[in-house]
C-alpha positions as CSV (number, residue, x, y, z in Angstrom):
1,X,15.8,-14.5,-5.4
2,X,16.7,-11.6,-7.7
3,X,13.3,-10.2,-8.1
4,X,13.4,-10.0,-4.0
5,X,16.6,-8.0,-4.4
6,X,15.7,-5.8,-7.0
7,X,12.4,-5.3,-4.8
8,X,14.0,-4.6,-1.8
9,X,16.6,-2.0,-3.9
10,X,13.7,-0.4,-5.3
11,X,11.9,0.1,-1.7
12,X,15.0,1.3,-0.2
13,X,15.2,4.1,-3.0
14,X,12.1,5.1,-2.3
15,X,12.3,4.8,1.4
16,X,16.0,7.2,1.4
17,X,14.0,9.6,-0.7
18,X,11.0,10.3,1.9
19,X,13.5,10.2,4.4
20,X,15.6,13.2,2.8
21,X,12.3,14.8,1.2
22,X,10.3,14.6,3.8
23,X,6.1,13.3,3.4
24,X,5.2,17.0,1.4
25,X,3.7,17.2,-1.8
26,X,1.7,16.4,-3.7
27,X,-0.7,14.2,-1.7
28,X,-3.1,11.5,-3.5
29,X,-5.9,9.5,-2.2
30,X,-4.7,6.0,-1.5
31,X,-7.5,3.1,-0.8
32,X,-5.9,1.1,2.4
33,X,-6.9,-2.3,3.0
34,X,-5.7,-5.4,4.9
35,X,-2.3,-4.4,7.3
36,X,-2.5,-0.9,6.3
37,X,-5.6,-0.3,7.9
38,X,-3.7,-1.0,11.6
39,X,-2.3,2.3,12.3
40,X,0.7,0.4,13.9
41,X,1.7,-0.9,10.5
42,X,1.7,2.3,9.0
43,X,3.6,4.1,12.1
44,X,6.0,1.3,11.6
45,X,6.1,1.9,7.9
46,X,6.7,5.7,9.2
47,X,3.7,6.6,6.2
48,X,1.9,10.1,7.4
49,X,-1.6,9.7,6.9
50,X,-3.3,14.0,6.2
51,X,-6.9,12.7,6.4
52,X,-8.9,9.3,6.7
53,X,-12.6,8.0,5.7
54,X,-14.3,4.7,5.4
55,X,-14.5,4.1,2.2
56,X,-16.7,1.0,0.6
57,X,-15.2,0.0,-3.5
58,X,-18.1,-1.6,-5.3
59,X,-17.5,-4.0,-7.6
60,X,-14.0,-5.3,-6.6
61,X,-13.0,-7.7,-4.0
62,X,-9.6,-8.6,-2.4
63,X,-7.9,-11.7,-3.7
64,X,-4.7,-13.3,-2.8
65,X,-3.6,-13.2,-6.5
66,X,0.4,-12.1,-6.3
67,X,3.0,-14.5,-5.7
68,X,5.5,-13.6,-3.3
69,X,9.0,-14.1,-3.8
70,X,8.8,-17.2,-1.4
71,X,6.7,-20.6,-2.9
72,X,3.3,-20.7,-1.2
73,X,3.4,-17.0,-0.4
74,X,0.8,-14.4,-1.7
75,X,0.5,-10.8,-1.3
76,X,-3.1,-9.4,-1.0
77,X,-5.0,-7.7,-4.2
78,X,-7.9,-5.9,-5.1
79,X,-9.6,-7.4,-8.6
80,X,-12.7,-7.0,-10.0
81,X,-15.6,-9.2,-8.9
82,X,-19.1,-7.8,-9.9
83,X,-21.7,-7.3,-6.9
84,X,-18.7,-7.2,-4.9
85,X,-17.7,-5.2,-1.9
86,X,-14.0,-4.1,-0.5
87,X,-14.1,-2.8,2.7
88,X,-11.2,0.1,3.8
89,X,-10.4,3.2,4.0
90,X,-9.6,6.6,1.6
91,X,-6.4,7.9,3.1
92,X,-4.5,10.9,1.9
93,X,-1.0,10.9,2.0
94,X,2.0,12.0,0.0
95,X,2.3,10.1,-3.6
96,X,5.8,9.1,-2.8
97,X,4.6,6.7,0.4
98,X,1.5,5.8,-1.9
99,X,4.6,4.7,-3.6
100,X,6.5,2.9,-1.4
101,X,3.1,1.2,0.2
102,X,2.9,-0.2,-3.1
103,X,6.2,-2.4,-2.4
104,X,4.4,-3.6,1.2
């Protein structure tokens, strides 16, 4: 239960900071797969997305490998698995929601 608060303290930081900083600089190249390839989910997660590609990462493949802070629940990773293929896209967005994604 406390490492839910502490996650949820940590995401609100973040989130109060893009709110008052606005998405600016300096941008990175964030691979998106799962929910935040749905452009809903990332209009609901208010992230602003500069430019998109398909992107294909060789060599890794996504795993359900994180426990959530529920039992039984799993967040969604990408590991490496030779021969592999993850399929998603090359977004570029600010690092500070390539920040708070990261708590999603």
């Amino acid at each position: 239960m406390i490492r839910a608060l502490i996650w949820r303290l940590f995401f609100e930081v973040l989130h109060l900071a893009r709110a008052l900083l606005g998405p600016g600089r300096p941008r990175v190249l964030y691979f998106a797969f799962g929910a935040n390839l749905d452009p809903q989910v990332l209009s609901r997660r208010k992230v602003k997305v500069f430019s998109e590609r398909e992107f294909i990462l060789k060599d890794f493949e996504m795993r359900f490998s994180h426990q959530g802070p529920y039992k039984g629940m799993g967040f969604a990773s990408i590991e490496a698995g030779a021969g592999a293929l993850t399929y998603g896209k090359l977004y570029t967005i600010s690092r500070l929601d390539a920040l708070r994604l990261d708590f999603y």
